[in-house]
C-alpha positions as CSV (number, residue, x, y, z in Angstrom):
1,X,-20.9,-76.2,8.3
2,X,-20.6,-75.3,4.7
3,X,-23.3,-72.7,4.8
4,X,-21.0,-71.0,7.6
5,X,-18.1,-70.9,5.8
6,X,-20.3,-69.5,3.3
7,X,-21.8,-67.0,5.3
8,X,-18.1,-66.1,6.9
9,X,-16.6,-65.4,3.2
10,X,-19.4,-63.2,2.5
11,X,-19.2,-61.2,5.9
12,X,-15.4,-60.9,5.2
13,X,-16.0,-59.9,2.0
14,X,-18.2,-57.7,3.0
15,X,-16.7,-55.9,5.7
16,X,-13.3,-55.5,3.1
17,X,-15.8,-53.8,0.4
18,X,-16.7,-51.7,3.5
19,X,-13.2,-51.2,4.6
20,X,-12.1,-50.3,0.7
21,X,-15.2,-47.3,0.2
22,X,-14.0,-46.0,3.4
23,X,-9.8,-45.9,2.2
24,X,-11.8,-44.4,-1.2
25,X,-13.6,-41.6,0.3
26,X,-10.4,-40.7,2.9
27,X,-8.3,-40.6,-0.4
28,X,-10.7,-38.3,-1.9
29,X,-11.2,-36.6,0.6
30,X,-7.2,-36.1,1.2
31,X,-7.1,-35.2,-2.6
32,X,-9.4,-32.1,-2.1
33,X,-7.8,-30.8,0.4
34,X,-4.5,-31.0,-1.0
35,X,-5.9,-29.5,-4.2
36,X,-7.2,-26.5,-1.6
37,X,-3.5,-26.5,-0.1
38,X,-1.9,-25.9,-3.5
39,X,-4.4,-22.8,-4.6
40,X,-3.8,-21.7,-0.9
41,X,-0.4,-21.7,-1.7
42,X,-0.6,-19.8,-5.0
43,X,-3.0,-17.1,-4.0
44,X,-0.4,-16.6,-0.7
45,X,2.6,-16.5,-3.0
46,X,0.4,-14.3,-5.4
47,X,-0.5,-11.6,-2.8
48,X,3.0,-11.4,-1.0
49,X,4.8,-10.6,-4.8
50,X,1.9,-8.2,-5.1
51,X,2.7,-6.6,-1.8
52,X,6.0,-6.7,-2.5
53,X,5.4,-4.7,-6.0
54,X,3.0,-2.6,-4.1
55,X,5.7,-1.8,-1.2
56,X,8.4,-0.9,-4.2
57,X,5.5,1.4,-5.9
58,X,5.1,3.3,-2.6
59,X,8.3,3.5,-1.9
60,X,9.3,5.3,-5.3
61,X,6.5,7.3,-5.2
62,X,7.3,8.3,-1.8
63,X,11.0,9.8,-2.6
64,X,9.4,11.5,-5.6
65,X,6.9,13.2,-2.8
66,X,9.8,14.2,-0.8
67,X,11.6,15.5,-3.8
68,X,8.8,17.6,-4.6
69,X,8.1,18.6,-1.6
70,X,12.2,19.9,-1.1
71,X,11.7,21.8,-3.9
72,X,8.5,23.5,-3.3
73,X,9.8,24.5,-0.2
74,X,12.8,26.0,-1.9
75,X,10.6,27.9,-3.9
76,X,8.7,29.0,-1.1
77,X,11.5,30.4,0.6
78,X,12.7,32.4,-2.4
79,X,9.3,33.7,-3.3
80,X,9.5,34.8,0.5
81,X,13.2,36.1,0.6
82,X,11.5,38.1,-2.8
83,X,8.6,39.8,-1.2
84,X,10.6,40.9,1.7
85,X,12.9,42.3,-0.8
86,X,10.1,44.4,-2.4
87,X,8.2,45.3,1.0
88,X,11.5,46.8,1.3
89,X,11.9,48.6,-1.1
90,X,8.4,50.0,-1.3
91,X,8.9,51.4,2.5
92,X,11.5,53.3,0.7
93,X,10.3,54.7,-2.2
94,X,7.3,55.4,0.1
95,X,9.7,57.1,2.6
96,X,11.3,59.1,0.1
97,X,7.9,60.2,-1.9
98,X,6.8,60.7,0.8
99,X,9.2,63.5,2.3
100,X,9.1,65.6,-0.8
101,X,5.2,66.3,-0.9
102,X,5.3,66.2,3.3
103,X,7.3,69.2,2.3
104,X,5.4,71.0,-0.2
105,X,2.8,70.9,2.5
106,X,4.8,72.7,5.0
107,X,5.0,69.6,6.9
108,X,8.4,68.0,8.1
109,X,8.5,63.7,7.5
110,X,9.0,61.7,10.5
């Protein structure tokens, strides 16, 4: 009978050494994955205040664009409203060049 209680101790021991390397690993294993949480975590937060720096970088030099772009097309339209202005005014220093030596030629301008 002693030898059983013997053996049962050590069966019981045993099986709670067993019971203990199995709580060990799970805590370990809990302990990486909370460790992969956290950096997780950081690189998320990390990226999103990127983004949001990204988002504010775009967004500046998108008014600039627009800026630029509002006043090249003011420019454009004064360089055009200044070409018509000087077609213009060559058709009439053409017209009236042209009159005198139609003239001279005993031709009559149309």
């Amino acid at each position: 009978m002693g030898t059983l209680l013997l053996l049962s101790v050590a069966t019981l021991c045993f099986a709670s050494a067993q019971h203990q390397g199995l709580i060990d690993y799970l805590e370990q294993r809990l302990v990486a994955i909370e460790g992969r949480i956290s950096v997780w975590y950081e690189q998320s937060n990390r990226y999103a205040s990127e983004l949001r720096e990204f988002k504010q970088q775009m967004i500046g030099l998108t008014e600039n664009l627009e800026e630029g772009h509002e006043a090249l097309h003011s420019d454009v339209e004064g360089v055009v409203t200044r070409v018509e202005r000087v077609e213009r005014e060559l058709d009439y220093m053409e017209t009236q060049n042209l009159a005198p030596a139609l003239r001279r030629h005993g031709q009559e301008p149309d």
